[in-house]
Short mmCIF file of the C-alpha atoms (twelve columns), coordinates in Angstrom:
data_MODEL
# 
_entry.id   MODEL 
# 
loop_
_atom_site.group_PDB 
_atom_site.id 
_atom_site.type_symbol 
_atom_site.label_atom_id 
_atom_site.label_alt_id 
_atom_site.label_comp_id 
_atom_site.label_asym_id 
_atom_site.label_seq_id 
_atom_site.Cartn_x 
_atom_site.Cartn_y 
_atom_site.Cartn_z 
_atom_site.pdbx_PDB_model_num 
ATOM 1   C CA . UNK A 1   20.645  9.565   -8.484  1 
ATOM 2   C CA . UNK A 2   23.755  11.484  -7.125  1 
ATOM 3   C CA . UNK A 3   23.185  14.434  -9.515  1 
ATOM 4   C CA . UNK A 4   19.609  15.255  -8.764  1 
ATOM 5   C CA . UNK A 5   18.343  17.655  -6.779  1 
ATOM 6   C CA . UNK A 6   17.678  15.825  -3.257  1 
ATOM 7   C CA . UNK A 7   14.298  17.964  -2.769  1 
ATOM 8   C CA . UNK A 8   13.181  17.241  -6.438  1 
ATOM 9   C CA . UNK A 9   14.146  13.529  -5.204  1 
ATOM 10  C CA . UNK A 10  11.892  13.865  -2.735  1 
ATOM 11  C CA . UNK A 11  9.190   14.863  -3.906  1 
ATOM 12  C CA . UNK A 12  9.025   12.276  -6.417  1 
ATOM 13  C CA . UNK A 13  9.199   9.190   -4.021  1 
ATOM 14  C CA . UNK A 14  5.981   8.861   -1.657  1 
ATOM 15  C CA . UNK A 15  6.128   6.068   0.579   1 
ATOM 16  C CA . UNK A 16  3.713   4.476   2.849   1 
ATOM 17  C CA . UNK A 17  4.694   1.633   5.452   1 
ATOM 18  C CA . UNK A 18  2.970   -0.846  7.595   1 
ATOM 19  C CA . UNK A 19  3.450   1.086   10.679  1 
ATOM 20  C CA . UNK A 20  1.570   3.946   9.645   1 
ATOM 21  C CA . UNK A 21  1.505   7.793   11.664  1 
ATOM 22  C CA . UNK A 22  -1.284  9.745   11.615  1 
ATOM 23  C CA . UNK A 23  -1.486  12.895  13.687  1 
ATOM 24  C CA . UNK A 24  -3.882  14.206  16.153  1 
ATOM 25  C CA . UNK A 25  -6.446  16.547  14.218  1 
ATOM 26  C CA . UNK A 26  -9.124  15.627  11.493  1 
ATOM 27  C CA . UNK A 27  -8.525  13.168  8.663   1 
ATOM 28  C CA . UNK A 28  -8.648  16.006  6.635   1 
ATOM 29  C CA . UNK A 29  -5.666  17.850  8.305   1 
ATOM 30  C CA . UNK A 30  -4.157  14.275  8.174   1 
ATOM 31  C CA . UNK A 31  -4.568  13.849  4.217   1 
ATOM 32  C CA . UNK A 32  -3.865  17.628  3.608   1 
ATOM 33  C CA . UNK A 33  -0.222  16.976  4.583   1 
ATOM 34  C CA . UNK A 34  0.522   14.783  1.160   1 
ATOM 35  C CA . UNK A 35  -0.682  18.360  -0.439  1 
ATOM 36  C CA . UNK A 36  -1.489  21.067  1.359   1 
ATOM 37  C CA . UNK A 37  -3.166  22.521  -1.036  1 
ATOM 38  C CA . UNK A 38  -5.760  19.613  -2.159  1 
ATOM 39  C CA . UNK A 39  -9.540  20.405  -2.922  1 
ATOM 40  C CA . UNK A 40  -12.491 18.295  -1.590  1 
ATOM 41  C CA . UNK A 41  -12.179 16.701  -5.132  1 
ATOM 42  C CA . UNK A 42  -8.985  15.819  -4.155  1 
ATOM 43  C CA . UNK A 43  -8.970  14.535  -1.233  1 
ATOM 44  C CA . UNK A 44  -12.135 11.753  -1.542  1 
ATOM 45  C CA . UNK A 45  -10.411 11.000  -5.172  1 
ATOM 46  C CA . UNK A 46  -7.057  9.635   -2.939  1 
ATOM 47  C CA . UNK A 47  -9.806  7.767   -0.640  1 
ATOM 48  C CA . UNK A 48  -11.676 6.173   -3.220  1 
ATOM 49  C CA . UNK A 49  -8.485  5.091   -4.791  1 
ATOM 50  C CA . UNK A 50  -7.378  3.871   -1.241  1 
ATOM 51  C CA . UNK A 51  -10.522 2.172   -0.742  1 
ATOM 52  C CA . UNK A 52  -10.860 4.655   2.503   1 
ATOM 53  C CA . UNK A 53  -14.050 6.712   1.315   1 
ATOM 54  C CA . UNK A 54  -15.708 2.894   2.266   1 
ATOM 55  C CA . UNK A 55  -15.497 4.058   5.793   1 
ATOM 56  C CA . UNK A 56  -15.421 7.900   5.738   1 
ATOM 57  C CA . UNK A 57  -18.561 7.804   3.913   1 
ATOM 58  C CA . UNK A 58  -20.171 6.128   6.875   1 
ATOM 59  C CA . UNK A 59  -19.226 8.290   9.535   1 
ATOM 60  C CA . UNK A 60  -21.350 11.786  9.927   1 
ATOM 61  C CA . UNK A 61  -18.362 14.441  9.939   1 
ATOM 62  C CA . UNK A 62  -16.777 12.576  6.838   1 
ATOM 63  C CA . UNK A 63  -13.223 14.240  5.969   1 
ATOM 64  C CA . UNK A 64  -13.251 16.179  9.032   1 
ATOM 65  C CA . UNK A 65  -13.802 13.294  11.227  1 
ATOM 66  C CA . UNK A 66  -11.936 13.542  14.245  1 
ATOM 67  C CA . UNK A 67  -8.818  11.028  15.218  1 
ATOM 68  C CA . UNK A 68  -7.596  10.432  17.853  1 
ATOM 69  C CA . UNK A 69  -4.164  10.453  18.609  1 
ATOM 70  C CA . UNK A 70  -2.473  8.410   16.408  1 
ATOM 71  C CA . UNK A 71  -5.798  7.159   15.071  1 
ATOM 72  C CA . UNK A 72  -6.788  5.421   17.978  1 
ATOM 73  C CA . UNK A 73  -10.010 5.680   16.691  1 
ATOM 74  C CA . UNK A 74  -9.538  4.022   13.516  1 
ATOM 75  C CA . UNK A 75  -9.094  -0.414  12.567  1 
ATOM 76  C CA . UNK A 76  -4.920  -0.588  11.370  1 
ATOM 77  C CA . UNK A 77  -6.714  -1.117  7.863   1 
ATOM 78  C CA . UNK A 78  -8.373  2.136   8.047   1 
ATOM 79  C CA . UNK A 79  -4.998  3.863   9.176   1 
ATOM 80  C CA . UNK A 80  -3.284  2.196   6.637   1 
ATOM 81  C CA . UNK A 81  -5.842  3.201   3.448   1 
ATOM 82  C CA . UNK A 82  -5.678  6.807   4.907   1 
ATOM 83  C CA . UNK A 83  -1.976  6.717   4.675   1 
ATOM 84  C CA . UNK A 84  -1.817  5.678   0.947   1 
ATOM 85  C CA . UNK A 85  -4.388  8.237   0.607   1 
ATOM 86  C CA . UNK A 86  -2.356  11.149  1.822   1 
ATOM 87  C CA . UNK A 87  0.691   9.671   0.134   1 
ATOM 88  C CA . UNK A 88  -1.496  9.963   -3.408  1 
ATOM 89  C CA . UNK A 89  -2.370  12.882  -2.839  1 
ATOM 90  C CA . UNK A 90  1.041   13.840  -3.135  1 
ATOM 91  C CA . UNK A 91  0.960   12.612  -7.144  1 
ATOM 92  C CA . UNK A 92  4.842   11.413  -6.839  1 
ATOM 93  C CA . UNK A 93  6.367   9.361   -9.789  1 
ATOM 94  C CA . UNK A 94  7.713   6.085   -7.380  1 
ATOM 95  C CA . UNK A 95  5.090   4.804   -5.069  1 
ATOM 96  C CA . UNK A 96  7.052   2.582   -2.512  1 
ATOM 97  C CA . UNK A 97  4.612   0.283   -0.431  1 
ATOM 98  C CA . UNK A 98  6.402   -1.483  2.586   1 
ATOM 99  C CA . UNK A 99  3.752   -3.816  3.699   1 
ATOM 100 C CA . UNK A 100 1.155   -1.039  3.602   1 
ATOM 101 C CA . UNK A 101 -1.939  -3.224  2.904   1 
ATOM 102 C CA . UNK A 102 -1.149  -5.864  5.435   1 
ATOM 103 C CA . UNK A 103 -4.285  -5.021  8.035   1 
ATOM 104 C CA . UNK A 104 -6.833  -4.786  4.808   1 
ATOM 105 C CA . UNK A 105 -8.753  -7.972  3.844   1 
ATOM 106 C CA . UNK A 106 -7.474  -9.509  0.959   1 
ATOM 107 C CA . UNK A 107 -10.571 -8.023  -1.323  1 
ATOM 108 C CA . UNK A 108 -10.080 -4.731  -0.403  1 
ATOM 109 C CA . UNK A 109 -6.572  -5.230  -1.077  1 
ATOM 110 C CA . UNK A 110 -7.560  -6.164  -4.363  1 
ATOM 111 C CA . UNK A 111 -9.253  -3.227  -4.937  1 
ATOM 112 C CA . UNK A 112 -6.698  -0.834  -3.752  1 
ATOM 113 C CA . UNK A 113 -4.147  -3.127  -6.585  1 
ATOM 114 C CA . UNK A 114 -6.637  -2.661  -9.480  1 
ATOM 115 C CA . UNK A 115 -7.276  1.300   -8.513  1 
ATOM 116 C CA . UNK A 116 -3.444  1.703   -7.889  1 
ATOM 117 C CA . UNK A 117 -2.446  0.040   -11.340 1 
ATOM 118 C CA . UNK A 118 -4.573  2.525   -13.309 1 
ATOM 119 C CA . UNK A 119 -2.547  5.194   -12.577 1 
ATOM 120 C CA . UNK A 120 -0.525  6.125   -15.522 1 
ATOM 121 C CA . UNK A 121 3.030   7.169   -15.353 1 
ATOM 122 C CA . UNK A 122 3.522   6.031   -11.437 1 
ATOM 123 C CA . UNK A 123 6.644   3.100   -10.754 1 
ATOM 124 C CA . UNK A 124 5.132   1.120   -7.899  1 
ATOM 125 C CA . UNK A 125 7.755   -0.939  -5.607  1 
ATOM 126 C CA . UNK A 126 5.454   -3.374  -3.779  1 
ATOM 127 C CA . UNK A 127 7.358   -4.865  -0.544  1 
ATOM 128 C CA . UNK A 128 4.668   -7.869  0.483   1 
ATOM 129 C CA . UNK A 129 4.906   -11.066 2.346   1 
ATOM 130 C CA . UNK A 130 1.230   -11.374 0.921   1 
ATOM 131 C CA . UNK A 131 1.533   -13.562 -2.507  1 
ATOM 132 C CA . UNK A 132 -1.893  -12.216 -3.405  1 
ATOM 133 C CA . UNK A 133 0.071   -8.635  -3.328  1 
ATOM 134 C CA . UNK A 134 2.964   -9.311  -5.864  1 
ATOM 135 C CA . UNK A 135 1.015   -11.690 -7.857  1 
ATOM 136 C CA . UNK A 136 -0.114  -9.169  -10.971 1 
ATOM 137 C CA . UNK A 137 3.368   -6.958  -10.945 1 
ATOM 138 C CA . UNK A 138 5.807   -7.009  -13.868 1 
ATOM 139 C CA . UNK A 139 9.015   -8.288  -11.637 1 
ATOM 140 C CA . UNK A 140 8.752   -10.237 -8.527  1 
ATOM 141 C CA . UNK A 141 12.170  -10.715 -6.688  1 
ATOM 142 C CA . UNK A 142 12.408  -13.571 -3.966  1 
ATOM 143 C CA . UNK A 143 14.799  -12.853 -1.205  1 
ATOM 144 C CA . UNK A 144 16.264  -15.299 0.942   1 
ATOM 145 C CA . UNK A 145 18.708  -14.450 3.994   1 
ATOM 146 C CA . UNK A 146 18.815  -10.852 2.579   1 
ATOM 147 C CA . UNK A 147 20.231  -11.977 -0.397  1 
ATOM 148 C CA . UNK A 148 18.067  -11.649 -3.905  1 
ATOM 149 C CA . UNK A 149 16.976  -15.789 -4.654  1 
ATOM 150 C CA . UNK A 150 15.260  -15.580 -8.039  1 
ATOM 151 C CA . UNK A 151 13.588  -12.496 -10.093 1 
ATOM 152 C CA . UNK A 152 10.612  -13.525 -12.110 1 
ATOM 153 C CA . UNK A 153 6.821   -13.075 -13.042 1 
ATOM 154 C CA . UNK A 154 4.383   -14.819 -10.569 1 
ATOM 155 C CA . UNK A 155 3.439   -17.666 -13.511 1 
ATOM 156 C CA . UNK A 156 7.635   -18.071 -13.925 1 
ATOM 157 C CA . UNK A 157 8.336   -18.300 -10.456 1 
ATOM 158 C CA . UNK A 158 5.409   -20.454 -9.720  1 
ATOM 159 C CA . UNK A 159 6.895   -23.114 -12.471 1 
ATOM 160 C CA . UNK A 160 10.511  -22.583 -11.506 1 
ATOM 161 C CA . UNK A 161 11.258  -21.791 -7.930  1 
ATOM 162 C CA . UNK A 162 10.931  -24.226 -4.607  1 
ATOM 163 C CA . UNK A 163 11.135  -21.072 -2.458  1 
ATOM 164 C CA . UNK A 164 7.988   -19.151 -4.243  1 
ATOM 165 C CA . UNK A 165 6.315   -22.424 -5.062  1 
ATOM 166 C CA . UNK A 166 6.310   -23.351 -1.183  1 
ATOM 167 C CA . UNK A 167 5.103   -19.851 0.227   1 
ATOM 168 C CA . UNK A 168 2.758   -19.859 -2.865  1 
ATOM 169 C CA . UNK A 169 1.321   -23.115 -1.464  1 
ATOM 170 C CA . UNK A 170 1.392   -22.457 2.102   1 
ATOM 171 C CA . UNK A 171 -0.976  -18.913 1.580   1 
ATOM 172 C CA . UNK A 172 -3.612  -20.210 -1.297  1 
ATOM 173 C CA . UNK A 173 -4.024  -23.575 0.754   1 
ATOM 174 C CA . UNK A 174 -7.779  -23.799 1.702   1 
ATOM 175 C CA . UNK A 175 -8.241  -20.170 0.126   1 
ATOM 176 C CA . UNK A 176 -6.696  -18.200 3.073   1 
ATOM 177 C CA . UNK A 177 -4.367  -16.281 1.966   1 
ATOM 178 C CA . UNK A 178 -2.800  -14.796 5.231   1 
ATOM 179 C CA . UNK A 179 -1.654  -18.666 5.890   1 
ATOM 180 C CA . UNK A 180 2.298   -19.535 6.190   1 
ATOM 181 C CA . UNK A 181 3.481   -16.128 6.821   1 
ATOM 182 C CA . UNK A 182 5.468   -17.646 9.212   1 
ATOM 183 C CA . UNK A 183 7.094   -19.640 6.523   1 
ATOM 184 C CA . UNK A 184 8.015   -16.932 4.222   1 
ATOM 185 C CA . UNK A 185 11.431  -15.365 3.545   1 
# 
């Protein structure tokens, strides 16, 4: 990592966190700074993928809907689908996600997973307390006390660890899947 180019660097990492920052403007302006130079095409193909053209489609100015500042305007889940939207749009190679989908309901969330894991070529790092989040990647690592627990597959660590086996159990019971955070690690 020391020997590349720190702007090449950057530009192939886009990363979009739970506490999200959108500026005063449109949501265009707001999308247009993952690429400034997106088309319309563009743009509502990062929203569909973000499940944000849900919304956007429903309001009359669309794309050049006004927010307020910050997006006062807008539900947390609608900031935080226009923020993986503008990150898309920015067609990096690592896709870091701190928590990002943590105001969506859990079936949008699934819908932004299955959109997201169609794109070819793209390294995802998922940071979740949400099982339902982790539960389709390739490598799931468990920390506990900052310090890495187990590394496994959902099915392995579901079998194998009391740590994942406990928060597993704590979100699916009665189907609510935001249960136990309080419990997690």
């Amino acid at each position: 990592m020391r020997s590349y180019d720190l702007h090449a660097l950057r530009d192939a990492v886009g990363i979009v966190l739970q506490k999200n920052v959108l500026f005063s403007g449109t949501v265009r302006e707001n999308l247009l700074w993952g690429n400034k130079n997106a088309s319309d095409e563009m743009l509502w193909e990062a929203c569909r993928i973000a499940c944000a053209d849900e919304f956007l489609n429903n309001m009359p100015n669309g794309l050049d809907t006004e927010l307020g500042q910050g997006g006062v305007n807008f539900s947390g889940g609608q900031k935080q689908r226009l923020c993986i939207a503008r990150t898309l749009l920015k067609k990096p190679k690592i896709l870091i996600f701190d928590d990002s989908t943590s105001a969506v309901d859990t079936a949008t969330e699934g819908h932004i997973r299955a959109a997201l894991g169609a794109l070819p070529e793209v390294t995802k790092i998922v940071i979740a307390q949400r099982v339902t989040s982790v539960m389709g990647t390739d490598k799931i690592i468990i920390l506990d006390d900052g310090k890495v627990h187990a590394v496994g597959t959902h099915q392995t660590l579901l079998e194998s660890d009391p740590i994942y086996k406990e928060i597993y159990a704590s979100q699916m019971k009665g189907g609510d899947s935001d249960a136990g955070k309080s419990n997690q690690r």
